[in-house]
C-alpha positions in Angstrom: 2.7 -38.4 -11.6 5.2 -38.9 -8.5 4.8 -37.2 -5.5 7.8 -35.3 -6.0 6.8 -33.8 -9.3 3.7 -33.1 -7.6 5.4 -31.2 -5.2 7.5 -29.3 -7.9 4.2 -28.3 -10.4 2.4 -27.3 -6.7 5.3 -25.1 -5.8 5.5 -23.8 -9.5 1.6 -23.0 -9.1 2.3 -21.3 -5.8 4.8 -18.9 -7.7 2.9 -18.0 -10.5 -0.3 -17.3 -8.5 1.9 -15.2 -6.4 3.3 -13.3 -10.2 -0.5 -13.1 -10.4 -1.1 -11.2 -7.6 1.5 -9.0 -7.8 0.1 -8.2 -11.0 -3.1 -7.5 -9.7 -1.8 -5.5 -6.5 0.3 -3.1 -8.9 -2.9 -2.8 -11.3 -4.4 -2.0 -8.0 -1.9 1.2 -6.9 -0.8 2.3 -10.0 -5.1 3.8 -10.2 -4.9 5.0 -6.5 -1.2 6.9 -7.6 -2.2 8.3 -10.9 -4.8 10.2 -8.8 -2.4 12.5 -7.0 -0.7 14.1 -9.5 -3.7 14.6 -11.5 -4.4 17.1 -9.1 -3.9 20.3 -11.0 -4.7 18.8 -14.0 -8.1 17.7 -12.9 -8.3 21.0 -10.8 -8.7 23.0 -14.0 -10.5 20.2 -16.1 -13.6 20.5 -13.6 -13.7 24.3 -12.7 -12.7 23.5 -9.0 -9.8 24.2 -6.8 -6.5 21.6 -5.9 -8.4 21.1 -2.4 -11.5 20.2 -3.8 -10.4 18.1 -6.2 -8.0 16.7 -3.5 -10.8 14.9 -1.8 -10.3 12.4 -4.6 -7.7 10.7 -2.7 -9.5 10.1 0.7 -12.6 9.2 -1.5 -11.2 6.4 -2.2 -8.4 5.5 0.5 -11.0 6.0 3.9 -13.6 3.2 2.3 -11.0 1.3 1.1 -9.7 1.0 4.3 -13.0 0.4 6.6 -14.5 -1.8 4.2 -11.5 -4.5 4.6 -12.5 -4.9 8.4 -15.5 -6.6 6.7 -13.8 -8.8 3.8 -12.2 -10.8 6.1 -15.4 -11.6 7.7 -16.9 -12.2 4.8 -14.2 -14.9 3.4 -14.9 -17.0 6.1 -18.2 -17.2 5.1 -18.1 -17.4 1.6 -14.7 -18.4 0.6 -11.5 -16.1 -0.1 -11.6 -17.6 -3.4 -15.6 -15.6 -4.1 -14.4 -12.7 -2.3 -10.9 -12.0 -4.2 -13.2 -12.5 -7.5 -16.1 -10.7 -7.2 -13.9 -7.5 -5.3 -11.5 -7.7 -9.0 -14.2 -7.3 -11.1 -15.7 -4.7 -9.1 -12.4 -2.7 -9.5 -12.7 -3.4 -13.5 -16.4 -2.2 -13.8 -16.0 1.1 -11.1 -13.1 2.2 -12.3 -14.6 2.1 -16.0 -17.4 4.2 -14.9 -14.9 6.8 -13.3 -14.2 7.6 -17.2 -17.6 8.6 -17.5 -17.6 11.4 -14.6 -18.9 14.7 -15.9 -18.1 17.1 -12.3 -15.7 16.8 -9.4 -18.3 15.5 -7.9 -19.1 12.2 -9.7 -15.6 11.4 -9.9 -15.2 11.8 -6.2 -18.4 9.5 -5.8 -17.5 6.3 -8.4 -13.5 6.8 -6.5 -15.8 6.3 -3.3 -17.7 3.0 -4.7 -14.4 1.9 -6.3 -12.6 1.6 -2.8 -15.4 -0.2 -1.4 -15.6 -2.9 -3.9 -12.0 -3.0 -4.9 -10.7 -3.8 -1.3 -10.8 -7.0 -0.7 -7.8 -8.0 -3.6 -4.6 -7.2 -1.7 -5.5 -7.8 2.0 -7.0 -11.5 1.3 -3.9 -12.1 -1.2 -1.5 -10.7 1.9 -3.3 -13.2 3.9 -3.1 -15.7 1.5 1.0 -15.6 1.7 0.6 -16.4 4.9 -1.4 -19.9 4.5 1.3 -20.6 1.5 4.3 -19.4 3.0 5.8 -20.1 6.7 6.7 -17.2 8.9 10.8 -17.9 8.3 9.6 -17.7 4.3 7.1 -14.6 3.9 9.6 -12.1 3.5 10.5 -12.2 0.1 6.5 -13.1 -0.8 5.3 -10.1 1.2 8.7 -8.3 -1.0 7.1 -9.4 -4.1 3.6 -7.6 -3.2 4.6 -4.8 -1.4 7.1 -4.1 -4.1 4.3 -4.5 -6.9 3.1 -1.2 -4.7 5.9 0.3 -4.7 5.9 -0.3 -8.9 2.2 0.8 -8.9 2.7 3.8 -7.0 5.9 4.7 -9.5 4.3 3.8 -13.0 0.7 5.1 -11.5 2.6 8.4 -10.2 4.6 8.9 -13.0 3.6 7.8 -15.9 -0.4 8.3 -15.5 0.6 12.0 -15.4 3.2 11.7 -18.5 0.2 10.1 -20.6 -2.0 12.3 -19.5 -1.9 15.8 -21.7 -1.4 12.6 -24.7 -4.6 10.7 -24.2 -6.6 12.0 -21.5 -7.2 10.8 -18.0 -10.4 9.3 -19.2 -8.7 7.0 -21.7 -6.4 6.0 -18.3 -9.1 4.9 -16.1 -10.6 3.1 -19.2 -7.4 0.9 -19.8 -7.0 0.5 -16.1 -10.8 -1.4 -16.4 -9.3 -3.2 -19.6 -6.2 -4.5 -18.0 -8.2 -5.5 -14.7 -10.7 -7.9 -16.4 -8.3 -9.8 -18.4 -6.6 -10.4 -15.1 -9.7 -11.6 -13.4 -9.7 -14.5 -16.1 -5.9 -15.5 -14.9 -6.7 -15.1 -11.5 -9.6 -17.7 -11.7 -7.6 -20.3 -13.2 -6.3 -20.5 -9.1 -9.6 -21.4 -8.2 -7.7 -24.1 -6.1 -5.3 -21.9 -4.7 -7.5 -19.2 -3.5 -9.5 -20.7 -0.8 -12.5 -22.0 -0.3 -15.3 -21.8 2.3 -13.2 -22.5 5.8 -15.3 -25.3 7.8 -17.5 -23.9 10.5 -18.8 -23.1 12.9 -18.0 -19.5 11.6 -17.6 -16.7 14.1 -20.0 -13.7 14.8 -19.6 -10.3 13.8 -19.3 -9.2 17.5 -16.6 -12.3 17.9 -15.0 -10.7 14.6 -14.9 -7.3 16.4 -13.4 -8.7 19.7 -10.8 -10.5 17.9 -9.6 -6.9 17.2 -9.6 -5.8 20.1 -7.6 -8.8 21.2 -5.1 -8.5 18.6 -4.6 -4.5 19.3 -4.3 -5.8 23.4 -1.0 -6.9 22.8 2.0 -4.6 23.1 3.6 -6.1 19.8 0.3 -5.9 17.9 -0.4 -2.3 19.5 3.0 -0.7 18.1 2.7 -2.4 14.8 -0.7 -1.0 13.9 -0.3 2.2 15.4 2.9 2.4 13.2 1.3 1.2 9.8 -1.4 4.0 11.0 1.0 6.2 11.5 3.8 5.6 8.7 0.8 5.4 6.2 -0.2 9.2 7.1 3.0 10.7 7.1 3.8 9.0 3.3 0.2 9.4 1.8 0.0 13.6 3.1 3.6 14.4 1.5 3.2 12.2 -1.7 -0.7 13.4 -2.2 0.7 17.0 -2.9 4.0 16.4 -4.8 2.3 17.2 -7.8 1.3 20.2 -6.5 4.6 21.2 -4.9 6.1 20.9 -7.9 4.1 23.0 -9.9 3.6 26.0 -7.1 7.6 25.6 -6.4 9.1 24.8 -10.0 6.2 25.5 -12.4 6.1 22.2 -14.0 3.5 20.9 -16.1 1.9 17.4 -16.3 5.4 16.0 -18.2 7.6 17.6 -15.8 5.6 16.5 -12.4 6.0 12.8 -14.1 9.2 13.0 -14.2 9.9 14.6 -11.2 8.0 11.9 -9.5 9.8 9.3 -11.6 11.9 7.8 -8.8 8.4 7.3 -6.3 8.1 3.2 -5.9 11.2 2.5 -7.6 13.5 1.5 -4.7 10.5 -1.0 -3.6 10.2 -2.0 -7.3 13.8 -2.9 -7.5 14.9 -4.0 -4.2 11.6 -5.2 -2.6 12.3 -8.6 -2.3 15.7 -8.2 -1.7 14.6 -5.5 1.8 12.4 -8.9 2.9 14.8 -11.3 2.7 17.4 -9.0 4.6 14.5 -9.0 7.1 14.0 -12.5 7.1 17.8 -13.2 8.1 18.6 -10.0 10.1 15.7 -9.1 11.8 13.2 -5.9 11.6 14.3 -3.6 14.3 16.5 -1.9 12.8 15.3 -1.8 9.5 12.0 -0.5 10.3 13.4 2.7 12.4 16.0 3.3 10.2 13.3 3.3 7.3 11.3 6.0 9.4 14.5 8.0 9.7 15.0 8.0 6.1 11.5 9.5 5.0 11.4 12.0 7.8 14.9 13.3 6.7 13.5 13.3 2.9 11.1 15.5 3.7 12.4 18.2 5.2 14.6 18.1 2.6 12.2 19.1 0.1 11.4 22.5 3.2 14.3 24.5 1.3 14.3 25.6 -2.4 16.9 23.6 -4.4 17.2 22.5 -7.5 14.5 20.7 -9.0 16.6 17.5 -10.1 17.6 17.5 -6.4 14.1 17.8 -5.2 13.0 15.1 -7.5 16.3 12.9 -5.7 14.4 13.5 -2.5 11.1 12.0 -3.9 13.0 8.7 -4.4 15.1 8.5 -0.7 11.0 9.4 0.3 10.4 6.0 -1.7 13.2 4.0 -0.2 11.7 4.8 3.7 8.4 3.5 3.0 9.5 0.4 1.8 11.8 -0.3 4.7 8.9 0.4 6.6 5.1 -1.1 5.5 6.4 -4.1 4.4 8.5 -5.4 7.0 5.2 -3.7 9.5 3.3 -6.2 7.3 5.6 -9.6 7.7 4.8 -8.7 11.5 1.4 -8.8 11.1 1.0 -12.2 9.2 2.4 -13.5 12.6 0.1 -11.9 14.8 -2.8 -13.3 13.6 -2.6 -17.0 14.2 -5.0 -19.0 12.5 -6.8 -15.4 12.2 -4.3 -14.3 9.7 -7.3 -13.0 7.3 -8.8 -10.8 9.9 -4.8 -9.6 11.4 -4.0 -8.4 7.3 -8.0 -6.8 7.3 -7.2 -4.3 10.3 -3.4 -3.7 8.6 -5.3 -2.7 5.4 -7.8 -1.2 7.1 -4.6 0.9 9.7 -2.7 1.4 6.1 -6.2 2.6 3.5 -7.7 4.9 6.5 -4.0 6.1 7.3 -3.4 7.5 3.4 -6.7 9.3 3.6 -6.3 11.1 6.4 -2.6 11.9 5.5 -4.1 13.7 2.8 -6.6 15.6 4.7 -4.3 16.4 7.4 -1.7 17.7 4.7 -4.0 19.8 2.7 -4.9 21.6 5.9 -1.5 22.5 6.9 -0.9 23.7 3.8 -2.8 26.6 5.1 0.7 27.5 6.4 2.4 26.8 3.1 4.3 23.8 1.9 7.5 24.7 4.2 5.5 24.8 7.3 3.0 21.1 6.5 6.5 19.7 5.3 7.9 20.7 8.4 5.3 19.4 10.6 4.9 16.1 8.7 9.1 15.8 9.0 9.4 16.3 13.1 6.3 14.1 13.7 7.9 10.9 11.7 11.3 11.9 13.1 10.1 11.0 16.6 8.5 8.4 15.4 11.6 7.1 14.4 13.3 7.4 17.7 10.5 6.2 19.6 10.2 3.0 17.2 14.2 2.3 17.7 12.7 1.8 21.4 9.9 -0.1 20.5 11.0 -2.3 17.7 14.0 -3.8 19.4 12.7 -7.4 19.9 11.8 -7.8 16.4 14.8 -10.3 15.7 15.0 -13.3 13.1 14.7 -16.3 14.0 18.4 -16.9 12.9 18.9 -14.3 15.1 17.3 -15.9 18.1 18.2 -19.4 18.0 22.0 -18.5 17.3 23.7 -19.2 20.4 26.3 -17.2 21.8 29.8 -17.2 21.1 31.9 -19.2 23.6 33.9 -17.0 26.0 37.9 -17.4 25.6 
């Protein structure tokens, strides 16, 4: 075989491991999204109330998110390849065994083992696009995954809650843990791809821990975590209790809070790769403020009592802000990182997973005050954001952008 046909069948490798992993990164959301929804449902299944039964979602998002500080660590000692692996078929065998929960309690317990064993998937495959991808390429990659979120979080949102009153959310989680382990079979015919064992000498755990610290010294790496942090609370504590709102505000039932929820991850689903490669040839800073904007504005949309085809609008402009958001936050991050791109994607997960937790949490308290007041609270907080981030975000330029010189003066 020539080289340049080696080239082509490595490139058409490269694309279908990265279909791969999209696969597995939606697989991967649409679980965590079917959750939320379930709320009620699952509320009255186990005896408890929506609060209770609420802590299903940090369960799973808080261990999620610390346990990917230590993935990274781990791939460098045992290959990303073993890692990636081993964490999939961890997420097939826990999320079986949430079928089998028999209180509130178990099912909050095997949500809490899945996130611990089913984190280290989409931060090593985030990390992966950058070793396959250059800088001036990853957008429409990083479009690909982050919109395979998006679809997760629409399909899992939607149509988890649709199938529910059908075939029970046991039956879900149990095809979930079906799907999952035939893709661990396609996902080790990339063997190659994946990674193995980086040469040594590998680094410490406290070397580990001060190249975070170094990466969160830097005013650009600063802002960008803090906003994935940030972004990722605000999304997570309105989205958690949509299901909910919906009922409490329009009396819907499983079908209806499906459908109402329809549009959730659509706009990343559709246009995901098309946002990243507007980001590769425009730049990010005004796609990432204007993205804030558009979410804070959705929200307090959904403060006054309108129709519910209108509210269920609102959930999709919701969808469209965080998709102009993590993912472009994310195509920052790959850059930060240097030839520590595994450990910069590890503390992104880890800003993201431990963001969406305590979004929840903080919601559900403010809904002390009722769902006008949280919404309202949630709304100003990202709104400021917004305007503080127009500040902030203004250097992030393309590198079209930067190298074009400027026009001649007449």
């Amino acid at each position: 075989m020539e080289r340049g046909d080696q080239e082509v069948l490595s490139e058409e490798r490269r694309e279908r491991l990265l279909r791969t992993l999209s696969f597995a990164t939606f697989l991967i959301f649409f679980q965590a999204y079917m959750i939320a929804p379930l709320i009620p449902r699952l509320s009255a299944a186990f005896g408890v109330s929506p609060q209770s039964i609420g802590l299903l979602v940090p369960a799973y998002m808080i261990p999620y998110g610390v346990s990917t500080l230590f993935y990274g660590l781990l791939s460098d000692r045992i290959g990303r390849m073993r890692i990636m692996l081993a964490s999939l078929s961890a997420f097939a065998v826990l999320t079986f065994l949430t079928a089998t929960a028999r209180s509130a309690s178990q099912m909050i317990f095997w949500r809490a083992l899945t996130g611990l064993g089913a984190s280290g998937v989409v931060p090593l495959a985030l990390a992966l696009i950058g070793a396959l991808f250059p800088f001036e390429q990853r957008g429409r990659p990083l479009g690909w995954l982050f919109g395979a979120m998006a679809g997760g979080m629409a399909f899992g949102s939607t149509f988890g809650v649709i199938l529910e009153p059908f075939v029970g959310w046991r039956l879900l989680f149990v095809a979930v843990a079906i799907a999952a382990a035939a893709l661990l079979g396609r996902l080790a015919s990339f063997r190659d791809l994946l990674g193995e064992v980086p040469p040594g000498p590998h680094p410490t755990v406290g070397r580990v821990f001060s190249g975070y610290r170094d990466l969160l010294a830097s005013g650009r790496g600063a802002r960008t975590y803090s906003y994935v942090l940030l972004n990722a609370v605000f999304h997570s504590g309105v989205f958690t209790w949509l299901g909910v709102y919906f009922q409490k505000r329009y009396g819907l039932g499983e079908v209806g809070i499906g459908l109402a929820l329809l549009g959730y991850g659509v706009p990343g689903f559709l246009l995901g790769p098309a946002i990243g490669r507007v980001a590769d040839r425009w730049g990010r800073r005004w796609l990432i403020p204007a993205g804030i904007a558009i979410a804070a504005v959705s929200a307090a949309l959904l403060i006054p009592n309108t129709p519910v085809l209108a509210a269920a609008a609102t959930v999709t402009a919701l969808s469209l802000g965080y998709d102009m958001t993590q993912p472009l936050l994310a195509g920052i991050v790959t850059a930060l990182g240097g030839q520590r791109s595994g450990q910069a994607m590890g503390l992104n997960v880890f800003a993201l997973f431990t963001g969406f937790g305590l979004g929840s949490l903080l919601f559900g308290q403010a809904l002390r005050w009722g769902f006008p007041a949280a919404l309202a609270i949630f709304s100003g907080v990202q709104l400021l954001a917004a305007l503080v981030g127009a500040a902030l975000f203004h250097s992030e330029r393309s590198k079209v952008q930067t190298n074009t010189p400027p026009p001649e003066r007449r």
